[in-house]
Each structure stands twice: as C-alpha cells, then as structure tokens.
C-alpha positions as CSV (number, residue, x, y, z in Angstrom):
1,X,-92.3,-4.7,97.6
2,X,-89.8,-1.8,96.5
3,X,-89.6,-0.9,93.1
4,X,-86.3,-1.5,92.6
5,X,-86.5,-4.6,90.0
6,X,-86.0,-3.0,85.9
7,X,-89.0,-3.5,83.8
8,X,-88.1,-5.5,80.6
9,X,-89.8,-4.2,77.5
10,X,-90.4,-7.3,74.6
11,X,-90.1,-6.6,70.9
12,X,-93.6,-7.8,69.1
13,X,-93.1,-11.2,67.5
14,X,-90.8,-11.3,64.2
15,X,-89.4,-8.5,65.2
16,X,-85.6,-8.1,67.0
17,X,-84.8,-5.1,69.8
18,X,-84.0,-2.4,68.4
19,X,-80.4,-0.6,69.3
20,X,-80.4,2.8,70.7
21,X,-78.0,5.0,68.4
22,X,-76.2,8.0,70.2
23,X,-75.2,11.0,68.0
24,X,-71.5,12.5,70.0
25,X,-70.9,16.4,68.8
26,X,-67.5,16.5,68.3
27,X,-65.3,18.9,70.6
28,X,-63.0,22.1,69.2
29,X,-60.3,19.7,70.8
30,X,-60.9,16.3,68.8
31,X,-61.4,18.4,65.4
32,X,-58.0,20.5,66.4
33,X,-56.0,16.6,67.1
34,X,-57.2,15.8,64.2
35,X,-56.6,18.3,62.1
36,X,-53.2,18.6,63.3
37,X,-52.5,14.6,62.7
38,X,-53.6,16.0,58.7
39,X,-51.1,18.4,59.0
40,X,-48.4,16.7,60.5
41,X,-48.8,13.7,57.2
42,X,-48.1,15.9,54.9
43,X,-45.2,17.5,56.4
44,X,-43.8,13.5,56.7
45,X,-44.4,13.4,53.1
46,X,-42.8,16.6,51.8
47,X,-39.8,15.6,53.9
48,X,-39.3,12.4,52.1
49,X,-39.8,14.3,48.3
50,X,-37.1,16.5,49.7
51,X,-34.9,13.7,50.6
52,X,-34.8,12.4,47.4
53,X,-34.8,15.4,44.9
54,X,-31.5,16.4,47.2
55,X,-30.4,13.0,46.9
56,X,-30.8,13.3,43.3
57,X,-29.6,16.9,42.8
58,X,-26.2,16.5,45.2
59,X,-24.5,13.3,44.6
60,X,-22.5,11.0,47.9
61,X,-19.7,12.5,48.8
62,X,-21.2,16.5,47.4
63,X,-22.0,18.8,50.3
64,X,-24.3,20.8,50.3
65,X,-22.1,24.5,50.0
66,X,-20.7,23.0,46.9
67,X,-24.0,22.2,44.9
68,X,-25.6,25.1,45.2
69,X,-22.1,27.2,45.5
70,X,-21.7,31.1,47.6
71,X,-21.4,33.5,44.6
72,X,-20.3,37.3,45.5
73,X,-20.4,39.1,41.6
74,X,-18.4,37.0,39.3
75,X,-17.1,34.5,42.1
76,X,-18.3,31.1,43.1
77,X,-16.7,28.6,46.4
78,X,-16.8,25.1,45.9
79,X,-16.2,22.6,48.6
80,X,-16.2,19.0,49.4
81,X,-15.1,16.6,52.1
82,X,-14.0,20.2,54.3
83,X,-11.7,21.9,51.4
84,X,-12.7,24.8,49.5
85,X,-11.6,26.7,46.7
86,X,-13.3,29.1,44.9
87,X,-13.2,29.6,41.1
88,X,-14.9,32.7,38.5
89,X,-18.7,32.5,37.9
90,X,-18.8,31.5,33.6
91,X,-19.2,34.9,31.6
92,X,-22.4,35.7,30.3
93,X,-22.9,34.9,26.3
94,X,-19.0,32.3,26.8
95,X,-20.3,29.3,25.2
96,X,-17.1,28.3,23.4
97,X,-16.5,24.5,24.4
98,X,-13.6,23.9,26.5
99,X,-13.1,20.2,26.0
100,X,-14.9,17.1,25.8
101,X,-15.8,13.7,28.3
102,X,-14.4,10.7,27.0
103,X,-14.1,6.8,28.3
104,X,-16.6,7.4,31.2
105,X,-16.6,4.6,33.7
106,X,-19.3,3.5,36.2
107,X,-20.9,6.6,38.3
108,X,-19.4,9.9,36.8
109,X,-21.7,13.4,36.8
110,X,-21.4,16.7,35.3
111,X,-23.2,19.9,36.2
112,X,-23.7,22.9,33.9
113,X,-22.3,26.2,35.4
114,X,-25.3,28.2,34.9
115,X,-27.1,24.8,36.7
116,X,-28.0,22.8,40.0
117,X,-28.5,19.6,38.6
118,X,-25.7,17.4,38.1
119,X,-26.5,15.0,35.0
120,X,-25.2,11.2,34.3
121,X,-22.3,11.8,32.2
122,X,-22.2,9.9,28.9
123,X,-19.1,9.4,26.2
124,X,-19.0,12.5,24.0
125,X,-20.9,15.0,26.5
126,X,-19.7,18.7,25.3
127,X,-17.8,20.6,28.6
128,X,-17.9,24.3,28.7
129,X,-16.5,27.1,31.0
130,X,-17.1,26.5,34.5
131,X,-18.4,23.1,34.5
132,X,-18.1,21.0,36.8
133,X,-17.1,16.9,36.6
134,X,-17.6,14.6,39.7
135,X,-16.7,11.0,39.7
136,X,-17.9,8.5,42.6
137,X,-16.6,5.2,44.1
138,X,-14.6,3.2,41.6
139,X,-15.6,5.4,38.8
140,X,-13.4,7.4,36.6
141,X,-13.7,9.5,33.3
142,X,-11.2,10.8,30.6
143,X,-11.4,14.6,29.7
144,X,-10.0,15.2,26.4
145,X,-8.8,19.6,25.6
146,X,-7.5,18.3,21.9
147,X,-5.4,16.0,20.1
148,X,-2.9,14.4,22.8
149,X,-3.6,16.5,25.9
150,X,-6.5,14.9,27.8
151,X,-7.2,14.4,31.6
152,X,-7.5,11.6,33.4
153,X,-10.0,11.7,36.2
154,X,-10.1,9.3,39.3
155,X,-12.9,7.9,41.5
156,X,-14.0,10.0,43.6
157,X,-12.5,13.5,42.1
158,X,-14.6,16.6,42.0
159,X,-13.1,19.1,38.9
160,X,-14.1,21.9,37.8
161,X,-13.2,23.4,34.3
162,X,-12.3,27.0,33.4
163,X,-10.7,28.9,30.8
164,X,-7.7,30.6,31.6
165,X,-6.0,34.0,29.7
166,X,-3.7,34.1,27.4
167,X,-0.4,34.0,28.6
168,X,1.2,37.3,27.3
169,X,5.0,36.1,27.3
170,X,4.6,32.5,26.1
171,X,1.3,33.3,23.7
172,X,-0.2,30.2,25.6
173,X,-3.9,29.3,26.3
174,X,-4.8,28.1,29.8
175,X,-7.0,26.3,31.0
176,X,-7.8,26.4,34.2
177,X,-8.7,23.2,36.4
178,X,-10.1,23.9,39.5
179,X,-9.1,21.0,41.6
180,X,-11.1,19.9,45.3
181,X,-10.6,16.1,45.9
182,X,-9.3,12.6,44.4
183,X,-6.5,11.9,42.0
184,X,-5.8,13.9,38.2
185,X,-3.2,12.3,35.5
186,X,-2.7,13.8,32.1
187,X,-1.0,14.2,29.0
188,X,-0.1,17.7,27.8
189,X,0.8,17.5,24.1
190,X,3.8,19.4,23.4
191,X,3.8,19.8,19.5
192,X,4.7,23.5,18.6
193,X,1.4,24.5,17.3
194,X,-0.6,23.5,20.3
195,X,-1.3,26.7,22.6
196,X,-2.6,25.0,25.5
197,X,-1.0,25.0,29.1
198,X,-3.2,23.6,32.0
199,X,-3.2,25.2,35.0
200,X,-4.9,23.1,37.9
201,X,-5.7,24.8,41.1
202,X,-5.1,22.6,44.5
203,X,-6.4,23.0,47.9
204,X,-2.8,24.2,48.9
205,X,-1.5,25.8,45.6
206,X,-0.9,25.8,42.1
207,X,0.3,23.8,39.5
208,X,1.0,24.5,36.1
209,X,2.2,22.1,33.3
210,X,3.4,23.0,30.0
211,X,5.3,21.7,27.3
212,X,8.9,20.8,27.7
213,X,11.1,23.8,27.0
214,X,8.1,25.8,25.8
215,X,6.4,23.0,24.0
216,X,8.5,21.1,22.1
217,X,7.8,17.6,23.8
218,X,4.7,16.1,25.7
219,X,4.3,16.6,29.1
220,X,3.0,13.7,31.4
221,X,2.2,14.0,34.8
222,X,-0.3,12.7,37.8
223,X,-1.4,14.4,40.8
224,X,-3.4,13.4,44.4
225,X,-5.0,14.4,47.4
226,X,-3.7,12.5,49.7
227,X,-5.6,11.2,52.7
228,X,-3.4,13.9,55.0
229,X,-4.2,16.3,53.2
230,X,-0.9,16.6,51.7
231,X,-0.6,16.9,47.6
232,X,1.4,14.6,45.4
233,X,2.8,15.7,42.3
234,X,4.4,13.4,39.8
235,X,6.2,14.9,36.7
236,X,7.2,11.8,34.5
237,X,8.6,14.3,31.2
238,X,7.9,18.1,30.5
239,X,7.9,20.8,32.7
240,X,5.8,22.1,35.8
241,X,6.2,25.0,38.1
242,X,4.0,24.9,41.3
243,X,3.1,28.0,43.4
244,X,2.6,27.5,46.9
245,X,2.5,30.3,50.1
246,X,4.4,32.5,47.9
247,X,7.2,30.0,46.4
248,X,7.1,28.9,43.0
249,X,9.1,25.3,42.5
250,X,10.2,24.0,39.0
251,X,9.8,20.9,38.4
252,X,11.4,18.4,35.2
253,X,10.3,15.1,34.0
254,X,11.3,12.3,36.7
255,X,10.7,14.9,39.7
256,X,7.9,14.9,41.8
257,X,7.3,17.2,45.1
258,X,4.9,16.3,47.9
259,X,3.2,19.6,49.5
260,X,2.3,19.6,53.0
261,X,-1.5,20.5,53.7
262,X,-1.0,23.8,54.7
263,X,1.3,24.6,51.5
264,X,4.1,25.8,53.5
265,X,6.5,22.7,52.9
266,X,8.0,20.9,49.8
267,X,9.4,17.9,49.5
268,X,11.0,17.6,46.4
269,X,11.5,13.5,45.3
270,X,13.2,11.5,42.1
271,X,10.5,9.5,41.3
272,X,10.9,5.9,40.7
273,X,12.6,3.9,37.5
274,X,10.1,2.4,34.9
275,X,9.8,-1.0,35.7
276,X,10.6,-3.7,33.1
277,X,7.9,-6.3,32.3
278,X,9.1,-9.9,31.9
279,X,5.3,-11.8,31.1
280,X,3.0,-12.4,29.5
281,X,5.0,-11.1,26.7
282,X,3.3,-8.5,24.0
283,X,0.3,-9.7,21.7
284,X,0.6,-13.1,23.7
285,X,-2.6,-15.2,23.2
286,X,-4.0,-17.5,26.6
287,X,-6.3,-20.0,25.2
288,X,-8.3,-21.9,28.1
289,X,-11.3,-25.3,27.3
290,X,-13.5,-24.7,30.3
291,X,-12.8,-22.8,32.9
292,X,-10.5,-19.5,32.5
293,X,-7.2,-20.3,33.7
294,X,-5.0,-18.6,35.9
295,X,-2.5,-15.4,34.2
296,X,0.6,-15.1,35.9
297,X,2.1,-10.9,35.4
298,X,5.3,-10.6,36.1
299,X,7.8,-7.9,36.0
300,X,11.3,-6.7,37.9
301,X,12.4,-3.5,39.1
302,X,14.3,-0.9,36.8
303,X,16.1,0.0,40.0
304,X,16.1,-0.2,43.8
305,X,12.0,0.0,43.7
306,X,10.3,-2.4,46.4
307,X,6.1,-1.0,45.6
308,X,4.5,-1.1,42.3
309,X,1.0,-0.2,41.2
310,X,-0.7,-2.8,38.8
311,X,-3.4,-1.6,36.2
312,X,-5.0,-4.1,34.5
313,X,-8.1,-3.4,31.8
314,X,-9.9,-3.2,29.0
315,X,-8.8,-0.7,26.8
316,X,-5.7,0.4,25.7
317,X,-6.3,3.7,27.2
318,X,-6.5,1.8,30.6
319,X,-9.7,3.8,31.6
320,X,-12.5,0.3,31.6
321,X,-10.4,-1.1,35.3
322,X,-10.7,-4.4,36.5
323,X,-7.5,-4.1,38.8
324,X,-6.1,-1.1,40.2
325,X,-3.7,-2.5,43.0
326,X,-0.7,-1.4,44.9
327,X,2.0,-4.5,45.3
328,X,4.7,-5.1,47.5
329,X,6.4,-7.6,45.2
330,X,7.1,-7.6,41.1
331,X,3.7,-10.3,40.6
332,X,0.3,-10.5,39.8
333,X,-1.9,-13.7,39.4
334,X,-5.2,-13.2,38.0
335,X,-7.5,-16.5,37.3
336,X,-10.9,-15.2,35.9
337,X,-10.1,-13.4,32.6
338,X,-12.7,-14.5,30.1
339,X,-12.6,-14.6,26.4
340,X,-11.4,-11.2,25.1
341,X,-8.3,-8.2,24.9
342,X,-6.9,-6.8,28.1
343,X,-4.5,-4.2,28.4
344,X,-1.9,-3.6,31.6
345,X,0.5,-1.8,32.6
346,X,2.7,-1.4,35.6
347,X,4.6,1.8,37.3
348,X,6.9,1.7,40.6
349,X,5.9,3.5,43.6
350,X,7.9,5.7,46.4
351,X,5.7,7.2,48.9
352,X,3.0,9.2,47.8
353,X,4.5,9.6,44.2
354,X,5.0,7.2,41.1
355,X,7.0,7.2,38.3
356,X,6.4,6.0,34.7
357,X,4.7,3.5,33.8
358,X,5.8,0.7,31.2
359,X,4.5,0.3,28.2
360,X,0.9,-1.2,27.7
361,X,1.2,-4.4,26.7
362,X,-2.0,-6.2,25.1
363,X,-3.1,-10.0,26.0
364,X,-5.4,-11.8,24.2
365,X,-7.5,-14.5,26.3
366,X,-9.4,-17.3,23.7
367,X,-11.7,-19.4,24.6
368,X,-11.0,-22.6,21.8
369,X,-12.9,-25.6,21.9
370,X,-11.7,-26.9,18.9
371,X,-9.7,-29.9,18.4
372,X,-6.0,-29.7,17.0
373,X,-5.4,-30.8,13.7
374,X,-4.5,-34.0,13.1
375,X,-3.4,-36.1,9.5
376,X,-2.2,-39.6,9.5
377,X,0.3,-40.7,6.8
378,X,-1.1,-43.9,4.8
379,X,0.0,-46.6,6.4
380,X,0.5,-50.5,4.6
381,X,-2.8,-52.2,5.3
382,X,-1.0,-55.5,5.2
383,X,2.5,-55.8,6.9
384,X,5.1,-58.9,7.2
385,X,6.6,-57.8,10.3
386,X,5.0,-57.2,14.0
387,X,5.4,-53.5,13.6
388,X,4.4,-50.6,11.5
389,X,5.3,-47.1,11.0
390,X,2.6,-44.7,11.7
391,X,3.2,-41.0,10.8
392,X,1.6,-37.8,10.9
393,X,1.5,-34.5,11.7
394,X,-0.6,-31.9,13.9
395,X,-0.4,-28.4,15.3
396,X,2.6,-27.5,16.9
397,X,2.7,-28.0,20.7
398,X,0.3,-30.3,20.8
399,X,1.2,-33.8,22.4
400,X,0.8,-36.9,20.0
401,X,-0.2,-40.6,21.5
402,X,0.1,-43.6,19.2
403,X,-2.0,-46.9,21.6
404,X,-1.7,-44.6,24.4
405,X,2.0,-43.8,24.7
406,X,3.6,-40.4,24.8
407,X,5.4,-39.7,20.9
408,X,8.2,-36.8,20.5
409,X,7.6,-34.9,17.6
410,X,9.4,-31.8,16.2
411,X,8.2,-28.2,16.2
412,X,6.5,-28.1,12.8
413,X,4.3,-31.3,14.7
414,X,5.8,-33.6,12.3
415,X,6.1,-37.3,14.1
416,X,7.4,-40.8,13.1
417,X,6.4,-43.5,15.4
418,X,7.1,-47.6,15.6
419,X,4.3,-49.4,16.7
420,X,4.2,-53.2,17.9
421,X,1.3,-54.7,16.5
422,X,0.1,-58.4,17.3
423,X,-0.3,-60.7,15.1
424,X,-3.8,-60.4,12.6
425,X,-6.0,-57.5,12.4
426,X,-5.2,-54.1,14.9
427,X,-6.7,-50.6,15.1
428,X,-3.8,-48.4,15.6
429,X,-5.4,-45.4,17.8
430,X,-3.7,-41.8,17.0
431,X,-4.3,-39.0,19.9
432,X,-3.6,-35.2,19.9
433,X,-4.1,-33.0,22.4
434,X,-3.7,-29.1,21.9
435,X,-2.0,-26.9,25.5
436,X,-5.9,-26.8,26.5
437,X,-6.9,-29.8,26.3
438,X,-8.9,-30.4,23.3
439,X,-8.4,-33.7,21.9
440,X,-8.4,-35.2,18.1
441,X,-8.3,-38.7,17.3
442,X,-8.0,-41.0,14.4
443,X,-7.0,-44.8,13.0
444,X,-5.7,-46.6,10.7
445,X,-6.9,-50.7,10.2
446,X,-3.1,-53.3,9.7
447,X,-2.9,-56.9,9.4
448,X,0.3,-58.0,10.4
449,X,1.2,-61.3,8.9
450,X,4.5,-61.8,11.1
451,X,5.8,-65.9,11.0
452,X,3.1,-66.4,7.6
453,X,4.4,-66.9,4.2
C-alpha cells in the first residue's frame, strides 16, 4: 500500500497533546498601522479639549474674529453676527474704573481688555477701559457710570466700554460705548454737576446723548439693532445728536429716527404717547387659597396707539423679567404669579421705536390661608318668640351666612340678621368666607319657648 494515510502520534497516559505555539515577527507595515492608529487617538482627543476650551473661551453667538480681536498699534476690530466695528486698544498703566455691573440676569459675560477669557458676570463686578459685556438668550444686565445714569443691556447685546476725551466746549466726560448687536436703554442723569455724556458707537453711526440743554434734566433713551440691519433710536426726554455718512441729526425728547443699514437714510418719527394704566391699580394686594389666580393688566392708549410692549418683573428696576411681550391690544392675563412683589410697566410701540413708558406700578400677590375674623354678638339663650337676632361682625368683604343663607352686611362687616328658630333647643350656625375662600365658623346654643308660658 501507498503511504499516503497520516501517522497519529498518542500523548503517554495522564498526559493531554500538547498545542504547537507559532511565534509571527511582526512586519514594518503592521508596526507602521499601528502606530499610526496611536497617533491618530490622540489627535481625536486634542480635538475634543479644543472644542471645549473654545467653547468656554468664545461664548454662542461670539465669533471667533471678535474673541481674540485684529489689533494694528493701539486699535482693536470687534465683530459678531457679520458687523464690525473697531474701537482703541486700553492704554497701558489706565486702570481708572469706568463703571460698574449691576442687576445681572441669567447668562451675562465680561472679558478684561488686556484678556481672552470671558468670565461669568456677577452683581458688583468693577468695569474698566475697554471691557467688553456680552449678554446671551433671555439674559440681560444693568451697567451703572454713577448716580442716575446707568445702561441697560439686552439679551443678546455684545458692548464694549471705553472712555472718551473731554469735550473741550461743553467741559463733558465721555464715555464711549462701542456698540455691535442687541438692544441698549439708559438713563443719562442731567444734574449740573454730572460731566458725563455717553457716546455709543453703532454699526451705521453715532449717537451721542447728553443732558437736556447742556445738562439741566435727565436724558432717557433706548436703542436697537434691528433684524434688517436698520438702527432704532428712541429719545423719550433730553437731547441726542446722531452722526451718520457725514450728517449729524438732532434729536429732542419724544423723537426717535430709524437709520437705514448702510447709514445713508433717516427716518425721523414722533414716538408714541405714554399709555395710561387702568388695573391692577398701585400697591394693590391679590391674595389667592390654593392655586394662584389669574391677574388681569389692563391699560388704554394715551393716543391713536394700536401696539404696546408689556414688562412684567421682579424688581422695581424691571431688570429680574418674567414677561417681555409685544401686544396688539391694551391687555394682559397672567395666572401663575406666586406669593411675592411684581413690578410692570407698559410703553406703546410704532414700528421699530417706542415711547415712554408708564410708571411702574407694584402688585403684591399673598398667599393667605387664614380664616376671616369672625365675632358673634351674645345672643338670649332662652327666647319667647320663634326668632332671634344674631349679630356680628367680620372683615370687610367677606360674605356672612347665618343656617346657610346669604346675610348683607355693611362695609365695616357689621351684620344684623333674623333668624327663624323652631321650637326647643337650635344651634344657630354663623359662616364667613374671606374673597379667597377661607372660611370661619361659629354658634350660638337658643331655646325658643314660642306658644309656652
């Protein structure tokens, strides 16, 4: 026979086959893949550091050109959502403050000139000479120069502060605010010691606002980037002028002007009468059991006004929001206020520009769970007749039942009631219930003897 059939070796007894192990050298190829696979990690990994120290460093809605910013000398460009301006580089050894951040809401950031990193802004952070302020979605932040003139800052705003000269003719101090995106209101105090004038540089031109014939009254005013690019300007008292592709416009309180993108048309506008608010009147107090209830604002037009903005918050200064709203008619209904002070407000609108606003008015929302008073006049325990008299008094407004029937009494919640009785012994049952629904009871035990002698 052929040798062709494999010879089978057997392991001794106790003992199992033993594997053959092979040793594989491994090629310049492999150790090049996987070297390269190494290599190619890491780079994975150092992208996503990157991602999230720029995510940290340049806040939504920041591009890039304006965190790190193009400076040539003294100059520096800052630009956001495709506008630019560029503003002066801070002086070396200028450390004098310029103002102060006050009545910061939700997401705001400031960056240091000198700096890359923008920092979470808090209540009382220090602002100097070419700082920068950014605000984010629904967030907001009050800038305050000194007593009465502060700045107003709107969501997504990006501002950045500078100070100005001295203006040679009018011996005024600017202050320069370098303007990119969002929405900036203010109040310029006009008492005749203050030497401040604000001068706020816009994507297409310039405004500066100063005191009312050279400072003798406050000067109040709110200004937007619009969504076409166009700039709103709304001068509610004091004066403005606005420079623009070589024209200067003056502007008085109740003007406003709207600016075309490019800066090469004005449209100047009266802006709109105060509105007059009707309810909830000042101070007024809600009080609610269980659930909040619903607040009905109301107001009418001071004029021909058809568009109204309603501001509803927290503070008196109106910078804590919980409404922000643009209206088509004179109401607002609001049904989840809980316990606490609210402050609103509410200004007509035309166009792109509003006018003054009416004055805050506080309401106070209380959550009362406790029962009305309620005293009963002694009443005979033994009577002759099948009826007694049962009064009393409680708090005023709230509604009295005597046996379960409704009982008129005056304002002061004085009440006088006849009651039928039966004949022998009757609980006479005495209800009052306060506007909320809290309810007080009490009794009084009569024997009526009616028909005995």
């Amino acid at each position: 026979m052929g040798n062709n059939t494999q010879q089978q070796r057997s392991s001794p007894p106790g003992e199992s086959a033993k594997v053959p192990v092979v040793l594989e050298r491994t090629t310049p190829w492999q150790k090049f893949r996987q070297d390269a696979i190494v290599v190619a990690g890491g780079l994975v990994l150092f992208l996503a550091v990157m991602l999230v120290l720029f995510d940290v460093l340049f806040p939504v809605g920041t591009r890039l050109s304006e965190g790190l910013g193009s400076q040539a000398g003294d100059s520096r460009e800052l630009t956001a959502s495709g506008r630019r301006l560029a503003y002066e580089a801070r002086s070396d050894g200028d450390s004098q403050s310029i103002a102060s951040i006050e009545n910061v809401r939700r997401s705001v950031r400031f960056r240091a000139s000198d700096s890359l990193v923008w920092s979470n802004a808090v209540t009382g952070d220090i602002l100097y000479d070419r700082d920068s302020v950014q605000t984010l979605d629904g967030s907001g932040a009050v800038i305050r120069f000194n007593e009465g003139s502060e700045l107003n800052v709107g969501e997504q705003s990006i501002v950045v502060l500078q100070r100005g000269q001295q203006d040679p003719f009018l011996a005024k101090r600017r202050s320069t605010i370098v303007m990119v995106e969002g929405t900036l209101s203010g109040r310029l105090a006009g008492s005749s010691d203050s030497d401040l004038q604000l001068e706020i540089e816009m994507p297409n031109g310039m405004l500066l606002v100063q005191g009312e014939d050279g400072g003798a009254a406050d000067s109040e005013f709110r200004l937007e980037i619009n969504p076409d690019d166009s700039t709103s300007v709304s001068l509610m008292s004091g004066a403005a002028r606005i420079y623009a592709n070589g024209r200067v416009v003056s502007l008085n309180g109740n003007e406003g002007l709207v600016i075309s993108g490019d800066g090469k048309s004005f449209a100047r506008v009266a802006l709109p009468v105060q509105p007059v608010i009707d309810r909830p009147r000042a101070g007024q107090t809600v009080r609610f059991n269980d659930l909040p209830p619903a607040v009905d604002f109301n107001w009418h037009s001071g004029g021909d006004s058809r568009e109204f903005r309603f501001i509803l918050a927290t503070d008196p200064e109106l910078s804590q929001l919980l409404v922000d709203q643009r209206l088509s008619e004179p109401r607002f209904s609001y049904g989840n206020l809980g316990a606490g002070e609210y402050y609103w407000t509410v200004k007509a609108v035309a166009g792109w520009n509003e006018g003054p606003q009416a004055p805050v008015r506080e309401l106070v929302v209380v959550r009362d769970t406790e029962p009305p008073m309620l005293e009963l006049d002694p009443a005979p325990a033994i009577v002759h007749a099948p009826t007694v008299v049962m009064s009393g008094r409680t708090e005023p407004g709230s509604k009295v039942f005597i046996q379960g029937e409704p009982v008129t009494g005056d304002a002061r919640g004085f009440f006088n009631h006849i009651v039928h009785i039966s004949p022998g012994t009757s609980v006479v049952l005495v209800e009052a219930m306060d506007s909320v629904g809290n309810v007080a009871y009490a009794s009084q035990t009569v024997t009526s003897k009616a028909g005995r002698y």
